[in-house]
DRENPA-459614 format. One record per residue: residue number from 1; residue in three letters; x, y, z of N, C-alpha, C in turn. Coordinates in Angstrom, 2 decimals, padded with zeros to 5 digits. Atoms other than C-alpha are relative to their C-alpha. Layout:
pt nr=NUM	rest=ala	n_xx=X	n_yy=Y	n_zz=Z	ca_xx=X	ca_yy=Y	ca_zz=Z	c_xx=X	c_yy=Y	c_zz=Z
...
//
This chain:
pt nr=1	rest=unk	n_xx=000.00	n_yy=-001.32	n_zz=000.59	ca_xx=005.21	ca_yy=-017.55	ca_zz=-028.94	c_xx=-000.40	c_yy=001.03	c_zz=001.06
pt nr=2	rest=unk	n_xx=000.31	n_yy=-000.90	n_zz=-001.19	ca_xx=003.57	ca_yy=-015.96	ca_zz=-025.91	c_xx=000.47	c_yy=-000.19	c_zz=000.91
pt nr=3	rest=unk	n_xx=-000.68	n_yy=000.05	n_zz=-001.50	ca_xx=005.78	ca_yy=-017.19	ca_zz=-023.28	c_xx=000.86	c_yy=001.05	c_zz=-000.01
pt nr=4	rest=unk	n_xx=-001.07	n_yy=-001.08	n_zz=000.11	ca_xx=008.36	ca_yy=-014.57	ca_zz=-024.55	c_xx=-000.69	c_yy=001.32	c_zz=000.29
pt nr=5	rest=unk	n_xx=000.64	n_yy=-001.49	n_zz=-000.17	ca_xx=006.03	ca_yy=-011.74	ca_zz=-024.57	c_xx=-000.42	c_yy=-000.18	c_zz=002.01
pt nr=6	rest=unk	n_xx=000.69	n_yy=000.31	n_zz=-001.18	ca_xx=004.18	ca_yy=-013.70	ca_zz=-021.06	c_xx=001.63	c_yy=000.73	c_zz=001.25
pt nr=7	rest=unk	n_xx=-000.64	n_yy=-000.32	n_zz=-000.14	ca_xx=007.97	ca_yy=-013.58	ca_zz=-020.11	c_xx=000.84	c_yy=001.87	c_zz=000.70
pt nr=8	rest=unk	n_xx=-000.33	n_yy=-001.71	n_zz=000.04	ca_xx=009.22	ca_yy=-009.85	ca_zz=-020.43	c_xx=-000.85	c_yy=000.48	c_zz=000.96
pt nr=9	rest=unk	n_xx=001.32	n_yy=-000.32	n_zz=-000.52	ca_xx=005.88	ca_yy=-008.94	ca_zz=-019.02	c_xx=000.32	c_yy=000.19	c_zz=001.64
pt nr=10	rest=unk	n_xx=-000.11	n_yy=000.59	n_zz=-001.33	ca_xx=007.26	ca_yy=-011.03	ca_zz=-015.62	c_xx=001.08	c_yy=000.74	c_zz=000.77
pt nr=11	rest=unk	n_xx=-001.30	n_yy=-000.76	n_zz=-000.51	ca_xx=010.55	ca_yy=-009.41	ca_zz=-015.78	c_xx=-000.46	c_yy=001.48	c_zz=000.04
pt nr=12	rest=unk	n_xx=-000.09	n_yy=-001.01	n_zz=000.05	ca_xx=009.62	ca_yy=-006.49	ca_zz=-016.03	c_xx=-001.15	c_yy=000.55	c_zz=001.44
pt nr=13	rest=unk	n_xx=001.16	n_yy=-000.25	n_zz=-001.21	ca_xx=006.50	ca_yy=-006.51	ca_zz=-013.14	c_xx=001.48	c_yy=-000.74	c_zz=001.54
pt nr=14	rest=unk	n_xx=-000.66	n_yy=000.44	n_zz=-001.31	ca_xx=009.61	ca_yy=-008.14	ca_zz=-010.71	c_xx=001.02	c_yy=001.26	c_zz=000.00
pt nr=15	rest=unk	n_xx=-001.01	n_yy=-000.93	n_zz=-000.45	ca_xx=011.97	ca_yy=-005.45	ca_zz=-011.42	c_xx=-000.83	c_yy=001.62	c_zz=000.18
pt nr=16	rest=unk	n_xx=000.68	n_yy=-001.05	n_zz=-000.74	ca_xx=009.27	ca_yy=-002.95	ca_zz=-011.04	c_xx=-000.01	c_yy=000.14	c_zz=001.15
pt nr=17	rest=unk	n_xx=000.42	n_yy=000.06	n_zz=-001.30	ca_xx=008.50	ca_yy=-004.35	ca_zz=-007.58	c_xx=001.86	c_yy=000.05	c_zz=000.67
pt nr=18	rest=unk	n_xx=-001.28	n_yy=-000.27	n_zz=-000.81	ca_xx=012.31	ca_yy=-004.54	ca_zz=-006.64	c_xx=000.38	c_yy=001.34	c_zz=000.08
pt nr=19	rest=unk	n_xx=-000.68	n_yy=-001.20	n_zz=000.78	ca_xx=012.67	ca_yy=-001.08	ca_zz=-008.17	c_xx=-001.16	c_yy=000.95	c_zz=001.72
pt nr=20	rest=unk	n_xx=000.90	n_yy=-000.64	n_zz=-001.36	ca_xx=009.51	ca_yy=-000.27	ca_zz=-004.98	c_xx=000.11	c_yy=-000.12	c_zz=000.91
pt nr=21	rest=unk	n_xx=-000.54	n_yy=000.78	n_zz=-001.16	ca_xx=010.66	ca_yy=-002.33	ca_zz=-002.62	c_xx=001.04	c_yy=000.93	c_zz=000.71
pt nr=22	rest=unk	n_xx=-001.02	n_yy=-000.40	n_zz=-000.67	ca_xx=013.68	ca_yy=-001.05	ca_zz=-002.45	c_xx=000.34	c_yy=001.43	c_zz=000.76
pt nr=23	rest=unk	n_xx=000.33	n_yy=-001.97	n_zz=-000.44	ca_xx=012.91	ca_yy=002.72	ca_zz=-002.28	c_xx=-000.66	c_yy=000.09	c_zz=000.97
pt nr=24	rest=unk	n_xx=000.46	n_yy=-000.35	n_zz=-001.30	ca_xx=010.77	ca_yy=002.25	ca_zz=000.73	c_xx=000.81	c_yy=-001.03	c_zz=000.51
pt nr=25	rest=unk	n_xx=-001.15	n_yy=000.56	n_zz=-001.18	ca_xx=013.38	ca_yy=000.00	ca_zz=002.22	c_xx=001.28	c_yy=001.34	c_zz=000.42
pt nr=26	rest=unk	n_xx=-001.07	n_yy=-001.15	n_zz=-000.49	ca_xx=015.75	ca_yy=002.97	ca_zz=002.03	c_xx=-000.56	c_yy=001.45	c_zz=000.04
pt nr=27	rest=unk	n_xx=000.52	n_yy=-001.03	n_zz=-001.19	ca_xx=013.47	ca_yy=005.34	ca_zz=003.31	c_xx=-000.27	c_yy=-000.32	c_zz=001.09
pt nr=28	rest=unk	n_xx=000.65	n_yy=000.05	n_zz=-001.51	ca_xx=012.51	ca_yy=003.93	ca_zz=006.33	c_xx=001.24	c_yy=-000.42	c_zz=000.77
pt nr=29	rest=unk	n_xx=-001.48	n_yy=000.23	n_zz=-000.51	ca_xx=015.96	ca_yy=002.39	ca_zz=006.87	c_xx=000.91	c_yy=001.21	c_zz=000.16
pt nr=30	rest=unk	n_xx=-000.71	n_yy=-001.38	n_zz=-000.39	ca_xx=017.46	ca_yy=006.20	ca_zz=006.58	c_xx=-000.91	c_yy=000.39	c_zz=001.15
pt nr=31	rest=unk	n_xx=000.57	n_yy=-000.12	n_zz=-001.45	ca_xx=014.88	ca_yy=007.12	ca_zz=009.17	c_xx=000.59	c_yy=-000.33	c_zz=001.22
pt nr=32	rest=unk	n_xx=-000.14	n_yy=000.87	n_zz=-000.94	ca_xx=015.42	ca_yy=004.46	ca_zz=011.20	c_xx=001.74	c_yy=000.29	c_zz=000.53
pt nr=33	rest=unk	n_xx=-001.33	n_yy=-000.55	n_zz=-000.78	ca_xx=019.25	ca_yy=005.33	ca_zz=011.28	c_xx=000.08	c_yy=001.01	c_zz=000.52
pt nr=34	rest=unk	n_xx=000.12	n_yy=-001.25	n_zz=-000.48	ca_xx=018.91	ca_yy=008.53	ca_zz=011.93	c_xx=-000.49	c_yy=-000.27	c_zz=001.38
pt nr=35	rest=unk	n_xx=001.12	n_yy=000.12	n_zz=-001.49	ca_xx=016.37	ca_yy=007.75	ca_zz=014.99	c_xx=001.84	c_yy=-000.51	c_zz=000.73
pt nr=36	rest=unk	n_xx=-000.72	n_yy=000.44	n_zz=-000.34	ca_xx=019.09	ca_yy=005.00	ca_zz=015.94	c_xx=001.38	c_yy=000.44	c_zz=000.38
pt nr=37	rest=unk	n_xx=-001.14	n_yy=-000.93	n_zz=-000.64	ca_xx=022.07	ca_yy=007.71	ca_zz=015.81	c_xx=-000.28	c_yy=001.10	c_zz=000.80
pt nr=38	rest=unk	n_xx=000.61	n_yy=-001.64	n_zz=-000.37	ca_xx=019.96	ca_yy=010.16	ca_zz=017.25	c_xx=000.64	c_yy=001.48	c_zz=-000.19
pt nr=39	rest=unk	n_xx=-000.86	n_yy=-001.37	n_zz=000.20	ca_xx=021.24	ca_yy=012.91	ca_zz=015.04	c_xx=-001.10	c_yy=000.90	c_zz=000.00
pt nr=40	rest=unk	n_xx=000.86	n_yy=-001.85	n_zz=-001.09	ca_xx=019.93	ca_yy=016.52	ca_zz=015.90	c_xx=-001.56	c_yy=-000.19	c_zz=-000.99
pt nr=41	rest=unk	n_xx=001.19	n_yy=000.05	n_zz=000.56	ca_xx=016.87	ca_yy=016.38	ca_zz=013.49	c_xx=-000.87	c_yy=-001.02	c_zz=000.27
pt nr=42	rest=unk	n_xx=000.63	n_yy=001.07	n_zz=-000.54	ca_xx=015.97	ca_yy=013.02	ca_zz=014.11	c_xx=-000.87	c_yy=000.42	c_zz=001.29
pt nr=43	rest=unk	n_xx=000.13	n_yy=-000.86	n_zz=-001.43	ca_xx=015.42	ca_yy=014.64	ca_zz=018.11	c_xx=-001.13	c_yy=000.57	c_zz=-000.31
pt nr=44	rest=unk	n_xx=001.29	n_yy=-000.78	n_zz=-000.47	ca_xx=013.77	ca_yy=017.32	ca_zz=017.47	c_xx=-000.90	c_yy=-000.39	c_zz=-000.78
pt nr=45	rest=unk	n_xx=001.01	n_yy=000.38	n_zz=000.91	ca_xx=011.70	ca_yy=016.24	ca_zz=014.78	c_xx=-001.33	c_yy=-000.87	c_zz=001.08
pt nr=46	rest=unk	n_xx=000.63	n_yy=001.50	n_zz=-000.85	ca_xx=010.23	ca_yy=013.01	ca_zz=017.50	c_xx=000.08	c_yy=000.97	c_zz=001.12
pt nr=47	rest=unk	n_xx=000.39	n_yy=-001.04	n_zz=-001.68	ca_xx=010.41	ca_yy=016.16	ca_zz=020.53	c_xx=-001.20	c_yy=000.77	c_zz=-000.84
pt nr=48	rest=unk	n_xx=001.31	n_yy=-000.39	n_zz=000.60	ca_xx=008.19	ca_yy=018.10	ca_zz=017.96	c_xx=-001.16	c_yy=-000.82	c_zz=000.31
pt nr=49	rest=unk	n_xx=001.43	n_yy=001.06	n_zz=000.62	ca_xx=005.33	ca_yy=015.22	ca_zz=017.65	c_xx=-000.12	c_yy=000.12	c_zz=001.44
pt nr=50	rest=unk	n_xx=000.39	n_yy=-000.09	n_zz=-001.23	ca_xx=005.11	ca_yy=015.41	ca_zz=021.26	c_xx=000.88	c_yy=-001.81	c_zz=000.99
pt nr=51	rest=unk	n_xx=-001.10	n_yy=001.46	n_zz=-000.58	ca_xx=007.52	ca_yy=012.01	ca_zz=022.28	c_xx=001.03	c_yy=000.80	c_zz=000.91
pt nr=52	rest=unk	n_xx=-001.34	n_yy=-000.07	n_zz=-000.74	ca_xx=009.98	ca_yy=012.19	ca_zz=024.85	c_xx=001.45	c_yy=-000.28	c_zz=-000.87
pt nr=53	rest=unk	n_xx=-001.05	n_yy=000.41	n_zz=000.84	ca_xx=013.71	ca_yy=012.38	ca_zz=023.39	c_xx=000.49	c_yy=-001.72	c_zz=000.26
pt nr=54	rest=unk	n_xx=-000.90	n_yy=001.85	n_zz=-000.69	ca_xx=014.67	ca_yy=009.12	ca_zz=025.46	c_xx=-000.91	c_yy=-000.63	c_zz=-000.91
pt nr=55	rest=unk	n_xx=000.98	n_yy=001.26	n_zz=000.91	ca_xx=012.05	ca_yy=007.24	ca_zz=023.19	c_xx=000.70	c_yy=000.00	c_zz=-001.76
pt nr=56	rest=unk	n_xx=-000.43	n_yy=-000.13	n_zz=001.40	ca_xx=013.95	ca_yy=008.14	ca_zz=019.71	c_xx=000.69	c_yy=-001.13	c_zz=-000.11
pt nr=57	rest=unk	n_xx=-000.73	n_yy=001.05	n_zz=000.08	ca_xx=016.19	ca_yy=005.37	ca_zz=019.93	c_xx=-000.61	c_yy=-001.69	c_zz=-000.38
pt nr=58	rest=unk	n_xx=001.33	n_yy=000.80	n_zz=-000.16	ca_xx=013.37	ca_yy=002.88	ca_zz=020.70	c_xx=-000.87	c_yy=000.08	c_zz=-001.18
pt nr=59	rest=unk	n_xx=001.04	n_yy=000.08	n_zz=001.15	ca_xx=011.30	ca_yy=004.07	ca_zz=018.05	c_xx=000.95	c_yy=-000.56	c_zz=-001.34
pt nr=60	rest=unk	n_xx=-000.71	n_yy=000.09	n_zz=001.38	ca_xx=014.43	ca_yy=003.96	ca_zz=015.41	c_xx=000.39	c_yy=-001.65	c_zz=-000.09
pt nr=61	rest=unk	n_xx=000.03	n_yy=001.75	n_zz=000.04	ca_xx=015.01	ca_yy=-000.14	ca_zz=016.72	c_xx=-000.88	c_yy=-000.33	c_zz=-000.33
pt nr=62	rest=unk	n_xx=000.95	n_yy=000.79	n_zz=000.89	ca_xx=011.57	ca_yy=-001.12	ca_zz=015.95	c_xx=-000.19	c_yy=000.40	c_zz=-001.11
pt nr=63	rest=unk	n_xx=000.00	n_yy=-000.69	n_zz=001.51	ca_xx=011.61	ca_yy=000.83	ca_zz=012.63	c_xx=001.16	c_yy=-000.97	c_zz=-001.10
pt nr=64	rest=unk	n_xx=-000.54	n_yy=000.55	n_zz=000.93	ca_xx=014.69	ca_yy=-000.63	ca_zz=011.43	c_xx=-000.19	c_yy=-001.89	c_zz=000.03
pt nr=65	rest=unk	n_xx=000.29	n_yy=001.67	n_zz=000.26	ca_xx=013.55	ca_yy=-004.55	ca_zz=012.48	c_xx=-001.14	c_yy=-000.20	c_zz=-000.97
pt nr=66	rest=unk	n_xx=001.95	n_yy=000.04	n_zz=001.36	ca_xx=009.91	ca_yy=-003.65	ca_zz=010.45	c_xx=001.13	c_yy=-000.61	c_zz=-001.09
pt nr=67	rest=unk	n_xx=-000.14	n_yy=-000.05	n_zz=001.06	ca_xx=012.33	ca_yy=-003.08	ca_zz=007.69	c_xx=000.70	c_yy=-001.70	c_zz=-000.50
pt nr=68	rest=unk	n_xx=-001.15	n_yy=001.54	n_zz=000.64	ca_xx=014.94	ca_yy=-006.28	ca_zz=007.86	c_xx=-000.84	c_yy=-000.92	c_zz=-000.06
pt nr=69	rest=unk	n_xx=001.14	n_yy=001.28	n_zz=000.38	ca_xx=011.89	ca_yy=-008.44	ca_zz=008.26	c_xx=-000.97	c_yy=000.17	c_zz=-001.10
pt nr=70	rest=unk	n_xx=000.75	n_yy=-000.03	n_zz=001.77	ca_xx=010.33	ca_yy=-006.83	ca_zz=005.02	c_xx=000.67	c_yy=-000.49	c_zz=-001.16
pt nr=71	rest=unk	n_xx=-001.20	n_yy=000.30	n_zz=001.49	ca_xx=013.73	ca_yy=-007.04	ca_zz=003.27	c_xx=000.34	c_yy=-001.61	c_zz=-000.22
pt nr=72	rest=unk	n_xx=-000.71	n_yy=001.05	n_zz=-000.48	ca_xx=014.13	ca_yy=-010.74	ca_zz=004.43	c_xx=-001.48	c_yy=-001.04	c_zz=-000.98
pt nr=73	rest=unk	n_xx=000.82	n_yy=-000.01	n_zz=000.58	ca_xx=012.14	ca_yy=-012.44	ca_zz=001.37	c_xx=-001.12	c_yy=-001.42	c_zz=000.53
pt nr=74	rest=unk	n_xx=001.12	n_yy=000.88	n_zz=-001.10	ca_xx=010.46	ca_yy=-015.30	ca_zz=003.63	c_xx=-000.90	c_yy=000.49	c_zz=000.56
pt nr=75	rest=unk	n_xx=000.53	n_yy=-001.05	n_zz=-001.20	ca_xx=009.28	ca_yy=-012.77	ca_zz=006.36	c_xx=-000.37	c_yy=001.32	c_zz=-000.81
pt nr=76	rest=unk	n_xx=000.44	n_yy=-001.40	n_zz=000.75	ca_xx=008.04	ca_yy=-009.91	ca_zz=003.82	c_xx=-000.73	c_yy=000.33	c_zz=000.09
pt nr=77	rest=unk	n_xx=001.10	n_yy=-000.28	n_zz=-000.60	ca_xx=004.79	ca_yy=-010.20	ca_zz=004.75	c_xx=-000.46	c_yy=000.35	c_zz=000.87
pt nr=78	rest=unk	n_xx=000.44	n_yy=-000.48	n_zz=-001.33	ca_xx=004.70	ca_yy=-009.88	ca_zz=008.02	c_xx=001.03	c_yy=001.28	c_zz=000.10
pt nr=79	rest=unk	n_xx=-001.25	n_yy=-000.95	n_zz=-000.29	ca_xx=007.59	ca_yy=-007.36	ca_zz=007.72	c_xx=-001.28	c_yy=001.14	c_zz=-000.64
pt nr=80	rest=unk	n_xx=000.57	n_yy=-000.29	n_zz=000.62	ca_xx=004.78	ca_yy=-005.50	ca_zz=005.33	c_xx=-001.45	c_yy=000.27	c_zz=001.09
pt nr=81	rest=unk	n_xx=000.72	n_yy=000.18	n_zz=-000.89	ca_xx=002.49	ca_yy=-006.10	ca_zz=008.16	c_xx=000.05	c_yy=001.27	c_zz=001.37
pt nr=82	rest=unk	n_xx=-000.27	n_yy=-000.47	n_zz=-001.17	ca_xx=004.37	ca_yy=-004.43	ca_zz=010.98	c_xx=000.49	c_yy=001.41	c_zz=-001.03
pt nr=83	rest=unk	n_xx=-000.14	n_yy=-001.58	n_zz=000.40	ca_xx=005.38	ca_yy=-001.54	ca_zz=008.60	c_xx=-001.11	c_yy=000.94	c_zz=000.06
pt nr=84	rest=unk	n_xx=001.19	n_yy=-000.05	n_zz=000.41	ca_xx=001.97	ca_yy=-001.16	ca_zz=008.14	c_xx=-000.31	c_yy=001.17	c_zz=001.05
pt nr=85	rest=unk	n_xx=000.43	n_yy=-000.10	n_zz=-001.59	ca_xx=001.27	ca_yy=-000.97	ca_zz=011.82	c_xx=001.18	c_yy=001.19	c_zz=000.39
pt nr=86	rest=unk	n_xx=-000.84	n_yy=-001.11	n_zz=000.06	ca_xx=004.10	ca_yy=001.43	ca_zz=012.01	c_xx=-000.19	c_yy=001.31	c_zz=-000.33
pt nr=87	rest=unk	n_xx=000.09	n_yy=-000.48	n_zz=000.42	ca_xx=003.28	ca_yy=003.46	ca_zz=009.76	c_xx=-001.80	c_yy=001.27	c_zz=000.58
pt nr=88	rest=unk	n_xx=001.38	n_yy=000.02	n_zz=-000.66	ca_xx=-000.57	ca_yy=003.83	ca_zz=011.33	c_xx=000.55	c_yy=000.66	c_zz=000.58
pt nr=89	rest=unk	n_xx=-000.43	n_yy=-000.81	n_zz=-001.22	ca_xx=001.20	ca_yy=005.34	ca_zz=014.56	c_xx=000.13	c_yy=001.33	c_zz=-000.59
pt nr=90	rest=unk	n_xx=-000.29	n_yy=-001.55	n_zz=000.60	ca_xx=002.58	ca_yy=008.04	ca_zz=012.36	c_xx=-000.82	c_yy=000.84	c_zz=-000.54
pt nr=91	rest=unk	n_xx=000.74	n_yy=-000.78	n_zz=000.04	ca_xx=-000.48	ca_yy=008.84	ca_zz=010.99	c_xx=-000.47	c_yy=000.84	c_zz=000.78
pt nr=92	rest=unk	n_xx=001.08	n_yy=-000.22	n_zz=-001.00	ca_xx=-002.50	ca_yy=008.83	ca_zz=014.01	c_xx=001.12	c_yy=001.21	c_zz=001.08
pt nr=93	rest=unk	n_xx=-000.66	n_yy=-001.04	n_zz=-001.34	ca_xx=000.55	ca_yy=011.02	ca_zz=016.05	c_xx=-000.22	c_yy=001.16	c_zz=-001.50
pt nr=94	rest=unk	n_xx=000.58	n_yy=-001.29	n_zz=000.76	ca_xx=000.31	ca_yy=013.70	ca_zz=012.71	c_xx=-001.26	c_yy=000.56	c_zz=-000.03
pt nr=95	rest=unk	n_xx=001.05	n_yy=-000.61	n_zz=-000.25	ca_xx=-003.15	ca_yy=013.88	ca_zz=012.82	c_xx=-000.89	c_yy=000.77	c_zz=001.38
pt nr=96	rest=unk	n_xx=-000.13	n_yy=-000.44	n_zz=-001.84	ca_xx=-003.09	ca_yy=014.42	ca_zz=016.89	c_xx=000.36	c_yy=001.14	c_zz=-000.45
pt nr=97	rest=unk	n_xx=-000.43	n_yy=-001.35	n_zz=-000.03	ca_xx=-000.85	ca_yy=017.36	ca_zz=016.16	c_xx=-000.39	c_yy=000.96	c_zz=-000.88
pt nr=98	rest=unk	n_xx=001.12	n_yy=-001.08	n_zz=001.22	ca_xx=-002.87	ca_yy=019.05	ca_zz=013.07	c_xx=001.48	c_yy=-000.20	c_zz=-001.04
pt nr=99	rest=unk	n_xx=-000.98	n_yy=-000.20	n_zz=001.46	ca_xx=-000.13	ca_yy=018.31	ca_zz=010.27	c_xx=-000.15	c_yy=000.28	c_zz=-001.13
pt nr=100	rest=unk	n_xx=000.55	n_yy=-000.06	n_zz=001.16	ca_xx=-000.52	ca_yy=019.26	ca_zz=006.75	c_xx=-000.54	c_yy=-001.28	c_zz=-000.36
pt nr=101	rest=unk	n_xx=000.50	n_yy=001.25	n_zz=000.83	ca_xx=-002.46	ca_yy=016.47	ca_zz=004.95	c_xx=001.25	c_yy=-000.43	c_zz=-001.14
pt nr=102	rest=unk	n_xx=-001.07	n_yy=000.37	n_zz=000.75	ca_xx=-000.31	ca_yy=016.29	ca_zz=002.05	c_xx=001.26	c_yy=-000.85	c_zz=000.21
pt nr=103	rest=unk	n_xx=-001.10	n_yy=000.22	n_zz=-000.12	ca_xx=002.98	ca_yy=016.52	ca_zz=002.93	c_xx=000.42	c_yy=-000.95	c_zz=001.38
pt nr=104	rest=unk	n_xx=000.00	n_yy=000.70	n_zz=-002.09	ca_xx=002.90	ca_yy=014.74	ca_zz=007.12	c_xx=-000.68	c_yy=-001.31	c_zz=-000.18
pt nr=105	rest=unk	n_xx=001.11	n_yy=000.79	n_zz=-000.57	ca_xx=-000.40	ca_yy=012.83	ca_zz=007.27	c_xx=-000.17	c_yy=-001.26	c_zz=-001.44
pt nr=106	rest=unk	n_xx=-000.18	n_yy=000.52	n_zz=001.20	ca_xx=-000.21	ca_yy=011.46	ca_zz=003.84	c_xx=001.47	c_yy=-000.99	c_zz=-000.12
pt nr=107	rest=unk	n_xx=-000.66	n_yy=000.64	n_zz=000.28	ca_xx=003.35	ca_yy=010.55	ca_zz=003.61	c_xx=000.51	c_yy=-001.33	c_zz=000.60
pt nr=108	rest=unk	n_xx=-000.51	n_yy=001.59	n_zz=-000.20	ca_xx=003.72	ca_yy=007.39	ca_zz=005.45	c_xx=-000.86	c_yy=-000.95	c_zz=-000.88
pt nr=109	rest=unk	n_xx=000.45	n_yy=000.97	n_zz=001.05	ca_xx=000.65	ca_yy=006.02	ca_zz=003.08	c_xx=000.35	c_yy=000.10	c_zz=-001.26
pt nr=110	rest=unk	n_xx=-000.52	n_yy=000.78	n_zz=001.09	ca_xx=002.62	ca_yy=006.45	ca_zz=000.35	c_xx=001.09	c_yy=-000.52	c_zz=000.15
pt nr=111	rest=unk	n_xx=-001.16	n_yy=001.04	n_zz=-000.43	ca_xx=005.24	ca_yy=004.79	ca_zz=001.87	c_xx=-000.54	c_yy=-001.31	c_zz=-000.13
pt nr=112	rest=unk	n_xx=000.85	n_yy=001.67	n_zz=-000.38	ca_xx=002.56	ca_yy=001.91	ca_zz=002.64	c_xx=-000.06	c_yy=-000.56	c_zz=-001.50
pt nr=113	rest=unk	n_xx=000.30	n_yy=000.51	n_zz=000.77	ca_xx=001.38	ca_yy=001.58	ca_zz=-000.88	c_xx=001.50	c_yy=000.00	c_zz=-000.84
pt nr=114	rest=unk	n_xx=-001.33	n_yy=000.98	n_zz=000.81	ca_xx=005.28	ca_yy=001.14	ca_zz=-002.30	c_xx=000.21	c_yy=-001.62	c_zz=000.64
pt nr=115	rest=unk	n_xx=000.19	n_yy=001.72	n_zz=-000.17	ca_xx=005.44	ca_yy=-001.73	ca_zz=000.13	c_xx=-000.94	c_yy=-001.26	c_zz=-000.29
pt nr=116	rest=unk	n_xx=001.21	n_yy=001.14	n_zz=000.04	ca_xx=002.01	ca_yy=-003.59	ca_zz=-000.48	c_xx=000.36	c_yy=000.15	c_zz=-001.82
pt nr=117	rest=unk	n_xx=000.03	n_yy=000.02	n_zz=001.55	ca_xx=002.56	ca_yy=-002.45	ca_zz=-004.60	c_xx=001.08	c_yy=-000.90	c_zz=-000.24
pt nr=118	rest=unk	n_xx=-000.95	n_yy=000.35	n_zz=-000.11	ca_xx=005.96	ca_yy=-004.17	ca_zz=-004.35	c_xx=-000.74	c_yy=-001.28	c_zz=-000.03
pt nr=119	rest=unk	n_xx=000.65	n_yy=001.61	n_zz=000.16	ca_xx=004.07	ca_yy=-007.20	ca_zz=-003.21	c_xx=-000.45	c_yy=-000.12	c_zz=-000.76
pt nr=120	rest=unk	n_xx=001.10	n_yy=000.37	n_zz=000.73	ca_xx=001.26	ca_yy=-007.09	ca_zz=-005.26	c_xx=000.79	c_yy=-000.39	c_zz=-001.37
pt nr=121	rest=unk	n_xx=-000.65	n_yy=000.57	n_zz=001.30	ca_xx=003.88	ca_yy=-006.93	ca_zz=-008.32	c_xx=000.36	c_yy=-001.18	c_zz=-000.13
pt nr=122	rest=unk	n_xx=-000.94	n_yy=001.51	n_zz=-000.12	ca_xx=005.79	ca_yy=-009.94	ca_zz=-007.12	c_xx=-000.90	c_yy=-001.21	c_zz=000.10
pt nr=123	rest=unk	n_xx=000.62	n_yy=001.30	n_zz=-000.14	ca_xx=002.82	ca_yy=-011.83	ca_zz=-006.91	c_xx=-000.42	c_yy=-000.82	c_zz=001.37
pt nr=124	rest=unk	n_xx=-000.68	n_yy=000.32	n_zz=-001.62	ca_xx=003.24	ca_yy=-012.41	ca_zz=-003.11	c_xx=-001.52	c_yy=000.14	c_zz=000.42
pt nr=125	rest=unk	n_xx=001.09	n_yy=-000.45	n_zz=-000.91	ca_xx=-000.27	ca_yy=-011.21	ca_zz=-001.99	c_xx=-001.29	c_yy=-001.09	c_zz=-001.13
pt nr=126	rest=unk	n_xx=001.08	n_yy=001.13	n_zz=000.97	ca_xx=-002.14	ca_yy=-013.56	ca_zz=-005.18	c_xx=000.40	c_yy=-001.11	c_zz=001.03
pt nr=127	rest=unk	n_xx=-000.10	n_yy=001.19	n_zz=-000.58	ca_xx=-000.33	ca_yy=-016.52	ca_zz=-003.49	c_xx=-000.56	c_yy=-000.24	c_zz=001.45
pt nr=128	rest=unk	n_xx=000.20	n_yy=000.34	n_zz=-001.84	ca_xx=-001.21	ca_yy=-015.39	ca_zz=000.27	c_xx=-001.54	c_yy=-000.60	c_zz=-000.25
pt nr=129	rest=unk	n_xx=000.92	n_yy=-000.70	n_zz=000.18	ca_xx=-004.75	ca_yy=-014.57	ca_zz=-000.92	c_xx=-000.93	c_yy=-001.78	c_zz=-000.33
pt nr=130	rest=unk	n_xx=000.28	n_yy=000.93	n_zz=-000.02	ca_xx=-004.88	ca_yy=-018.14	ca_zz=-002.35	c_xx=-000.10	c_yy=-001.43	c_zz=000.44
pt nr=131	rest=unk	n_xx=-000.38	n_yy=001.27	n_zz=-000.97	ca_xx=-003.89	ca_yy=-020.56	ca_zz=-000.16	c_xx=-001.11	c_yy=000.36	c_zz=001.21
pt nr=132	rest=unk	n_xx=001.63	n_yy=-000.19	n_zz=-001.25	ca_xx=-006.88	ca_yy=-018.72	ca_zz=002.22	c_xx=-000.78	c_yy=-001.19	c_zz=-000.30
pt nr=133	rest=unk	n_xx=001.39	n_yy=000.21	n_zz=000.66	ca_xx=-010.00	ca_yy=-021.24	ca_zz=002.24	c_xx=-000.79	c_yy=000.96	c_zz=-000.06
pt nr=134	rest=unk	n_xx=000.59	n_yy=-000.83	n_zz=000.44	ca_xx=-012.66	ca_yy=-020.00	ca_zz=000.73	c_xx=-000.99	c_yy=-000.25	c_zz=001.29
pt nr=135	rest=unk	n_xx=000.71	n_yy=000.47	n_zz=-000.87	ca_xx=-015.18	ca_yy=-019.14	ca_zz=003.59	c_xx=-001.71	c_yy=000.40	c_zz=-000.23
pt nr=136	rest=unk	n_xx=001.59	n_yy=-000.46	n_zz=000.93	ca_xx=-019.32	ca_yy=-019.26	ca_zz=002.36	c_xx=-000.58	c_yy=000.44	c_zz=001.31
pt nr=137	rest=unk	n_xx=001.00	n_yy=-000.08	n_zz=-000.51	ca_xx=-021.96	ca_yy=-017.81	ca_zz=004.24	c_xx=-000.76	c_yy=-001.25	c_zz=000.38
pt nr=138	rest=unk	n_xx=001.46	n_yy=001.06	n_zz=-000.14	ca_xx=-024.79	ca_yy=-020.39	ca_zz=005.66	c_xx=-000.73	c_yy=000.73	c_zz=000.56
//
């Protein structure tokens, strides 16, 4: 009687997390093309922050491997990992340059928390979390 309700419950927390997943997969993957075509905004946007243009390209390849190794459901973790770490840079170069909080300095962590919420829905971060040993004090 409660597996149906337990059920729904499951479907509905996996298509949440696909429904998060996917939206920061295709933001960072539009980024990342952009960087990778180096169209005119992409440029100046990454000459703004204080980067050399020759580095846009570079930045838009490791951006879009974060992503295929997030999207790649083996490697999600560590893909989740290196977005992470990605994402960090962008803080730390907005807050270098004085960016709004909100809208700059802010928006790659809510980028972060669609990817880690994504996990957390799917269950992905209970299983990492449990297979840890447990480690006591002496």
């Amino acid at each position: 009687m409660n597996t149906t309700n337990d059920t729904s419950v499951s479907n509905k927390r996996i298509w949440t997390a696909r429904i998060l997943g996917g939206l920061a997969i295709a933001l960072v993957a539009l980024d990342a093309v952009m960087k990778l075509a180096r169209v005119a905004p992409a440029v100046t946007g990454t000459v703004e922050l204080g980067y050399p243009a020759s580095t846009v390209f570079g930045i838009g390849l490791v951006e879009i491997i974060c992503v295929i190794v997030y999207a790649i459901p083996r490697t999600t973790i560590v893909g989740a990992v290196l977005l992470t770490g990605y994402f960090g840079g962008a803080v730390a170069t907005h807050v270098r340059i004085g960016s709004p909080v909100a809208t700059h300095i802010l928006s790659p962590i809510y980028v972060s928390a669609l990817v880690w919420g994504a996990l957390a829905l799917r269950g992905r971060l209970r299983a990492l979390f449990a297979a840890a040993p447990a480690r006591h004090a002496v």
